[in-house]
C-alpha positions in Angstrom: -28.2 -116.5 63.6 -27.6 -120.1 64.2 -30.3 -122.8 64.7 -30.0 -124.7 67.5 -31.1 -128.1 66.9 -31.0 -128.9 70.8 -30.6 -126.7 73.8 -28.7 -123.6 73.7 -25.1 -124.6 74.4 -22.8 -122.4 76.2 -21.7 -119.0 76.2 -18.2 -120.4 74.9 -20.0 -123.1 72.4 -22.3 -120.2 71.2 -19.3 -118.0 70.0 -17.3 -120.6 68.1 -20.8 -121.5 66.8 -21.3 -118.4 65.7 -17.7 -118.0 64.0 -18.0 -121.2 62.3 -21.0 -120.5 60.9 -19.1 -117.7 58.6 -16.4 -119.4 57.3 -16.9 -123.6 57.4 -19.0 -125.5 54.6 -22.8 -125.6 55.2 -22.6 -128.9 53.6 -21.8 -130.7 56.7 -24.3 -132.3 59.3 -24.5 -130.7 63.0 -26.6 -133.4 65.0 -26.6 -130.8 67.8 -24.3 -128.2 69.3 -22.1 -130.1 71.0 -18.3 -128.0 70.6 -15.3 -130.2 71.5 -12.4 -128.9 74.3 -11.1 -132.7 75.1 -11.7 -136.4 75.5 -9.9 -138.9 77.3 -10.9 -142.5 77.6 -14.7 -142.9 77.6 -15.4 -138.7 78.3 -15.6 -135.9 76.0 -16.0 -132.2 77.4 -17.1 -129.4 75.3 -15.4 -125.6 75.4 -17.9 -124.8 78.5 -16.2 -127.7 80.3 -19.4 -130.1 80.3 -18.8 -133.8 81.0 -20.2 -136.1 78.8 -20.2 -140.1 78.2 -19.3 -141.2 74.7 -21.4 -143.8 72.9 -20.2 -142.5 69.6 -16.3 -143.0 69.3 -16.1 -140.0 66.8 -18.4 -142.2 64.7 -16.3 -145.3 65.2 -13.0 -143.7 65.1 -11.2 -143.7 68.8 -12.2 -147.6 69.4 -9.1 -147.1 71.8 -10.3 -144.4 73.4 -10.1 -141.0 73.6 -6.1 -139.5 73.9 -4.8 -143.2 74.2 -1.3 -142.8 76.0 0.1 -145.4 73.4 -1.1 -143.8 70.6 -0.1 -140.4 71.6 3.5 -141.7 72.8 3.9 -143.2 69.3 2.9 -140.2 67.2 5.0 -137.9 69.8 7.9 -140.5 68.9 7.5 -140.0 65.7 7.6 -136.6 65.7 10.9 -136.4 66.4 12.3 -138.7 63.1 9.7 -136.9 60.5 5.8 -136.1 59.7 5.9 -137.3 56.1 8.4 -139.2 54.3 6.6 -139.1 50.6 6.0 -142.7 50.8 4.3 -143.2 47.5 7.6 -141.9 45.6 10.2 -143.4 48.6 10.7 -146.1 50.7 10.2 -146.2 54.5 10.3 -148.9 57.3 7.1 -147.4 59.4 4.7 -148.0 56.5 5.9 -151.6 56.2 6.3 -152.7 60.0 2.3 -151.5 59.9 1.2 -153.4 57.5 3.4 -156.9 58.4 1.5 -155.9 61.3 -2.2 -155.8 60.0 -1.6 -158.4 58.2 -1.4 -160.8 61.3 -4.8 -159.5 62.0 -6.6 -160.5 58.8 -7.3 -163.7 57.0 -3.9 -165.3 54.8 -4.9 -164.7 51.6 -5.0 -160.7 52.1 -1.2 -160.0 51.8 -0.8 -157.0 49.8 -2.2 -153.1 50.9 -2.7 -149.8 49.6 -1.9 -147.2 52.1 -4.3 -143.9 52.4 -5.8 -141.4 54.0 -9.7 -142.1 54.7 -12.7 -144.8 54.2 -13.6 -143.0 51.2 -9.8 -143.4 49.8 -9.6 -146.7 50.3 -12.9 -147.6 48.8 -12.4 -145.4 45.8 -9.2 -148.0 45.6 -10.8 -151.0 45.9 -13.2 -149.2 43.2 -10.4 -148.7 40.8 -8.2 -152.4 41.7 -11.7 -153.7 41.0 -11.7 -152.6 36.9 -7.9 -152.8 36.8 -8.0 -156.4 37.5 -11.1 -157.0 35.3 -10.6 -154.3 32.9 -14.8 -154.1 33.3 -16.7 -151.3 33.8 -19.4 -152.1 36.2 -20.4 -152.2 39.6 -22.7 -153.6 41.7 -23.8 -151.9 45.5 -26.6 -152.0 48.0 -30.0 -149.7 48.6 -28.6 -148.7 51.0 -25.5 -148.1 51.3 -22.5 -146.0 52.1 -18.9 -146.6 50.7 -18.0 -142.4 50.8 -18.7 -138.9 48.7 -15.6 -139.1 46.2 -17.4 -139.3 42.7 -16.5 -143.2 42.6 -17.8 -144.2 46.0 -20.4 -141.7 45.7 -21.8 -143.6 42.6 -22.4 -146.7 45.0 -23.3 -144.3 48.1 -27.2 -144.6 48.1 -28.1 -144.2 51.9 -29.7 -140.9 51.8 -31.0 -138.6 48.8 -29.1 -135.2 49.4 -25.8 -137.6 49.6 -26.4 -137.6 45.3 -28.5 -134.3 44.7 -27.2 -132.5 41.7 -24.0 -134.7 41.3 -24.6 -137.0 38.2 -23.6 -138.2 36.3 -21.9 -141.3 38.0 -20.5 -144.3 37.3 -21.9 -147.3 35.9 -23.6 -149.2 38.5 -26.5 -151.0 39.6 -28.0 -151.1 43.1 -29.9 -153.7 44.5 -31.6 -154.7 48.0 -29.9 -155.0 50.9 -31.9 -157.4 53.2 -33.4 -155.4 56.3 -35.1 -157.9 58.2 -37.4 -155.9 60.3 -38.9 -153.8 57.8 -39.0 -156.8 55.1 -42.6 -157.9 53.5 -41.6 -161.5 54.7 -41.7 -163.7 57.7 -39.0 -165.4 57.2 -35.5 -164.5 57.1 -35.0 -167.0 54.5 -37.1 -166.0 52.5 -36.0 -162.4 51.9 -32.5 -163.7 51.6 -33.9 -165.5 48.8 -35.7 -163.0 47.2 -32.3 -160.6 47.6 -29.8 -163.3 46.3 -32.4 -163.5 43.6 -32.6 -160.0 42.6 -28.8 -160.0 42.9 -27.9 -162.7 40.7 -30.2 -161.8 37.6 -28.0 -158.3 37.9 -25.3 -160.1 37.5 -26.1 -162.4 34.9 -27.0 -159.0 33.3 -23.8 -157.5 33.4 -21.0 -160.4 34.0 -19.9 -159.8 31.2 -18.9 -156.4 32.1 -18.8 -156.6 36.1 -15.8 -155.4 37.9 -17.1 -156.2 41.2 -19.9 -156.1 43.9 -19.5 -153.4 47.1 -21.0 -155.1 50.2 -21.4 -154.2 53.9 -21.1 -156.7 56.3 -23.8 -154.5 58.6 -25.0 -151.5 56.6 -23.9 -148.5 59.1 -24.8 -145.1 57.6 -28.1 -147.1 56.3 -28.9 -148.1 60.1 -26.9 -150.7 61.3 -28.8 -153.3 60.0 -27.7 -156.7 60.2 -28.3 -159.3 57.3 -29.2 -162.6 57.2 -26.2 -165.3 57.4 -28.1 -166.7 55.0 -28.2 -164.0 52.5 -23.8 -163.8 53.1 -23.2 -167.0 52.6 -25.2 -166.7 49.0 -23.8 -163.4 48.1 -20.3 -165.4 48.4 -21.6 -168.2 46.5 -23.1 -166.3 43.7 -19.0 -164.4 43.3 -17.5 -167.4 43.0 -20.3 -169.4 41.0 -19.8 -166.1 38.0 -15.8 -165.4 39.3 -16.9 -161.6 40.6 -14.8 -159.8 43.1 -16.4 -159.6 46.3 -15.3 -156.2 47.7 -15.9 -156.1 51.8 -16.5 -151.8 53.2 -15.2 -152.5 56.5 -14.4 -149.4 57.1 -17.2 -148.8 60.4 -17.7 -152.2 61.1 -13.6 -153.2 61.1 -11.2 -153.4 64.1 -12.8 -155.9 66.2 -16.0 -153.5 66.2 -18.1 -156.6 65.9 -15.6 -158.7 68.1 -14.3 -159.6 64.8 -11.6 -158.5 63.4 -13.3 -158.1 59.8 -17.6 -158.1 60.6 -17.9 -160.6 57.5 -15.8 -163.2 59.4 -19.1 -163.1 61.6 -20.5 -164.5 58.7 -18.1 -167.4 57.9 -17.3 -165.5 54.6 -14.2 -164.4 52.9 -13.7 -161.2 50.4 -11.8 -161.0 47.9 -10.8 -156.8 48.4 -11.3 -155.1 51.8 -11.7 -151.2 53.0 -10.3 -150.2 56.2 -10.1 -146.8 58.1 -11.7 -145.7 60.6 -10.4 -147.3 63.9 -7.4 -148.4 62.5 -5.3 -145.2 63.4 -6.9 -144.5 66.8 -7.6 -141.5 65.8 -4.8 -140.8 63.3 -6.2 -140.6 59.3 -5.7 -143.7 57.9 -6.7 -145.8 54.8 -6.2 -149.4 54.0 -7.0 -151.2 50.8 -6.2 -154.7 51.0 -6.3 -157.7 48.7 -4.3 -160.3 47.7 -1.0 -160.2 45.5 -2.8 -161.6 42.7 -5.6 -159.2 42.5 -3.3 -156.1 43.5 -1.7 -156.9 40.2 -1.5 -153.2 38.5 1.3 -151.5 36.9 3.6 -149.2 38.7 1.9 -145.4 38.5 -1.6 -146.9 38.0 -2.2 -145.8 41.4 -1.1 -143.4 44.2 -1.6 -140.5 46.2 0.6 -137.7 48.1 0.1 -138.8 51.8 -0.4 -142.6 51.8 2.0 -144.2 54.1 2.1 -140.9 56.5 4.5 -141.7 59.1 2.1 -140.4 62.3 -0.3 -142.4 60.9 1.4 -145.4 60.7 3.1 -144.9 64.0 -1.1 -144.4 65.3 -1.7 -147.7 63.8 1.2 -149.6 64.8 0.0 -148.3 68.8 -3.5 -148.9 67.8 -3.3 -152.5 66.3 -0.8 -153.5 69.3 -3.2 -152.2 72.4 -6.1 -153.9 71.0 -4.5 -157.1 70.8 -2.9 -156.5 74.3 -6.2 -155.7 76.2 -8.0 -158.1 74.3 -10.7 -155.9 73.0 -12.6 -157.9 70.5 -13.5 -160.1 73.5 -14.9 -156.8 75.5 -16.7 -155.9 72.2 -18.7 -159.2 72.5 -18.9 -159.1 76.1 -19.7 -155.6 76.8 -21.9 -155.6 73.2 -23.8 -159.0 74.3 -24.9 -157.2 77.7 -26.0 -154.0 76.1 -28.0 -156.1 73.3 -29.7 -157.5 76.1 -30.4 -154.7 77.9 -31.7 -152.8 75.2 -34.5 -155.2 74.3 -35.7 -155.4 77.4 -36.6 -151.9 77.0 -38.1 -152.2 73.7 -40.4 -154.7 75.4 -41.3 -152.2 77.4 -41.7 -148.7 75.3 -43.6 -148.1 71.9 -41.5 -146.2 70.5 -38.2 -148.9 70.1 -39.4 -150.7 67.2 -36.6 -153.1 66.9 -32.9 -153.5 68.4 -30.0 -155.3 66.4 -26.2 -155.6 66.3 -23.6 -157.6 67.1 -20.5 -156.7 69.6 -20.4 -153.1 70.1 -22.3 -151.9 66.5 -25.6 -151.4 67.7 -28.5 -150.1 66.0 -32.1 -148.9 67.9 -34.5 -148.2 64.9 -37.2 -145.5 66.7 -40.9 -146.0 65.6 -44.3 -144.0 66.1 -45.7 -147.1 66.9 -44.9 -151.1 66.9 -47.9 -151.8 64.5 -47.6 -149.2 62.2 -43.7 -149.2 62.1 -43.9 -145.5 60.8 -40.7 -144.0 60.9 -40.2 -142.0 64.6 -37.9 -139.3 63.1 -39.0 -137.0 65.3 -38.7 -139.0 68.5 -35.4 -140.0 67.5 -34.0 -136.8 67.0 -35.3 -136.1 70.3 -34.0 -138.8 72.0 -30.6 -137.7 70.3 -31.0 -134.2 72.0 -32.7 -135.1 75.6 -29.7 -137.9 75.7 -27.1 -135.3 74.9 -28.7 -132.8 78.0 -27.7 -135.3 79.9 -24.6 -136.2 79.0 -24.6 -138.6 76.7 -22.9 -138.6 72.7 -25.0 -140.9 70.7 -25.6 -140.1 66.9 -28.2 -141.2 64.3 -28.0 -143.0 61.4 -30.8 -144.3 58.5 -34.2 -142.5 58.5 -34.9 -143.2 62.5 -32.2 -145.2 63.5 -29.7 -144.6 66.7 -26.4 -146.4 65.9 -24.8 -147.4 69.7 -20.8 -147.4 69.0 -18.7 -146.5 71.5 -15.0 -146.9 72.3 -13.7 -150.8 72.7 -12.3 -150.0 76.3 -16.5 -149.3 77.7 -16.9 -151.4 80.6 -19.8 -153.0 82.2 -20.4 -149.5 84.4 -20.2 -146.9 81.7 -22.7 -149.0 79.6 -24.7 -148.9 82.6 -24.3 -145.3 83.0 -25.0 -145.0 79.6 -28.4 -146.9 79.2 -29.8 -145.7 81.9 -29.1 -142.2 80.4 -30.8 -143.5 77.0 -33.6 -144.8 78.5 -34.6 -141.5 80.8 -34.4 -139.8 77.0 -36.7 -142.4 75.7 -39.0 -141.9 78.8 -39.2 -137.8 78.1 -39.6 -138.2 74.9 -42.9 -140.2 75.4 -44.2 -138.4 77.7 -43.6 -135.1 75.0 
């Protein structure tokens, strides 16, 4: 029999439930039993034809929405020329109009890619450009942190135990803290980007001699959205370039205008020296992106590749994707649309116990759940509950951290369906008080 974590779903959802329970991997995370038919734009309907509002993207994946018309008419285009072209081994114009493409996107000095499959992939390139450039060893990453569950990224993964059980042993690498302003031990901002930056640099003083690179997320997502200090950016940057250490920038949730930025670290006037894209960058195609300058991508030929980098659908989605968020101007809706729901959102933790703190920027939002404001004791419970009442009434939101609900829906939300979709999380918030 099959738990259900929420309500019991549908005569339809229960027997494909029921069936996937036989066959698929136990290994993977259910939030609740929620079975997809079809989405379109900002709506997702499950197998028993139920209705619901996305604030979830597919975990930041369809920031152009669901079943984008250009997307679709590119891939369908495609389909007609070839699926895969063995990119890796041949040459191909798709592959190359995307990334002269991206490349308009990103800052100057990023002007060579590796083309993949997934944010994992591209961080497990970074991982290895990182020691190929250096020819060092070790790594420096964040507690916490996600970069992916490949044995390279998962030696820097640290977000949640289970992610590591029984997998050792890793690669070298040291983790240190990742500043989380509402649950820090000081007052000041500037003070625990002080005490991180110091933690940080004796590491690397420790192992510059041997340090290929440091793994950084401009707003840790799988963690809990949590947004650093400016402060604490600006002196991670300072302390690469002050002991010459690649600064490699995971942008693979927090990319694609998600923060109204193209790259989230440009939020923080900061430049990296390797960055990791997937994600939204296909519209819902897989796709990887490694990029770094020509310089630092400076590795032999066969020192690197993979079977399906440079897929033509793919690139086709990414071409589509990259061109119709430039067209409808959707890192400025990000901000807009982002900015609004921000607001609203704390005016409602002013007004219920349980929302502890609220924090983003553009549309990467993160509502940490509490038992109480004093106490800050983690409100797993009521989270998971507000997850569950939410999706009852029609609303896709997902969690992320230890009590943490991560707000990322598609680019295109207007000011209506954010409405819709807040007053939705806030009736959730209201039963689950009054359980």
């Amino acid at each position: 029999m099959v738990k259900y974590i929420c309500r019991k779903p549908g005569k339809k959802s229960v027997r494909i439930i029921l069936r996937d329970s036989k066959i698929i991997s136990s290994s993977y995370s259910r939030e609740y039993s929620f079975v997809f038919k079809r989405g379109k734009g900002m709506h997702l309907w499950d197998v028993d034809n139920r209705k619901y509002l996305d604030f979830a993207a597919s975990v930041a994946v369809n920031s152009v929405g669901h079943c984008n018309n250009d997307v679709i008419n590119a891939v369908k285009k495609q389909l007609n020329y070839g699926l895969h072209c063995a990119f890796p081994d041949f040459y191909a114009e798709l592959p190359v109009l995307f990334v002269e493409n991206l490349l308009k996107f990103v800052p100057k000095h990023l002007n060579n890619a590796f083309l993949s499959n997934s944010g994992t992939e591209s961080v497990e390139c970074a991982l290895k450009l990182a020691k190929w450039h250096t020819n060092k060893k070790w790594l420096i990453a964040f507690n916490p942190c996600f970069h992916g569950r490949s044995m390279g990224s998962l030696s820097m993964t640290n977000s949640k135990p289970v992610q590591r059980e029984r997998f050792a042993p890793f690669l070298p690498v040291r983790h240190v803290p990742y500043p989380y302003p509402y649950r820090s031990k000081f007052h000041d901002e500037d003070d625990l980007s002080n005490y991180c930056l110091k933690v940080l640099e004796k590491n690397v003083k420790d192992l510059r001699k041997d340090l290929a690179g440091i793994f950084f997320e401009p707003i840790s997502g799988e963690g809990g959205y949590i947004v650093p200090p400016k402060s604490f950016v600006k002196g991670l940057k300072e302390i690469c370039d002050k002991y010459n250490v690649l600064l490699c920038d995971d942008e693979v949730q927090s990319g694609c205008y998600r923060t109204g930025k193209f790259l989230a670290i440009e939020n923080f006037n900061v430049k990296a020296d390797i960055v990791c894209l997937s994600k939204a960058i296909g519209g819902g195609v897989p796709l990887g992106v490694t990029l770094a300058n020509k310089k630092t991508m400076n590795w032999v030929p066969g020192s690197q590749s993979n079977t399906f980098g440079g897929n033509l659908l793919a690139c086709a989605g990414g071409i589509a994707t990259l061109n119709y968020i430039k067209k409808h101007r959707l890192g400025e809706n990000a901000v807009k649309i982002g900015n609004y729901m921000l607001k609203r959102l704390n005016e409602m933790k002013e007004k219920y116990e349980i929302i502890g703190d609220v924090r983003g920027i553009g549309l990467m939002i993160g509502v940490e759940i509490v038992k109480n404001k004093h106490t800050k004791e983690y409100g797993i419970k009521e989270r998971n509950n507000i997850l569950c009442r939410a999706n009852e009434k029609g609303l896709i939101l997902i969690p992320a951290g230890k009590s943490v609900i991560r707000i990322c829906p598609p680019l295109i939300i207007n000011k209506r369906q954010a409405d819709n979709g807040l007053d939705i999380f806030e009736d959730a918030v209201k039963d689950t008080i009054k359980k």
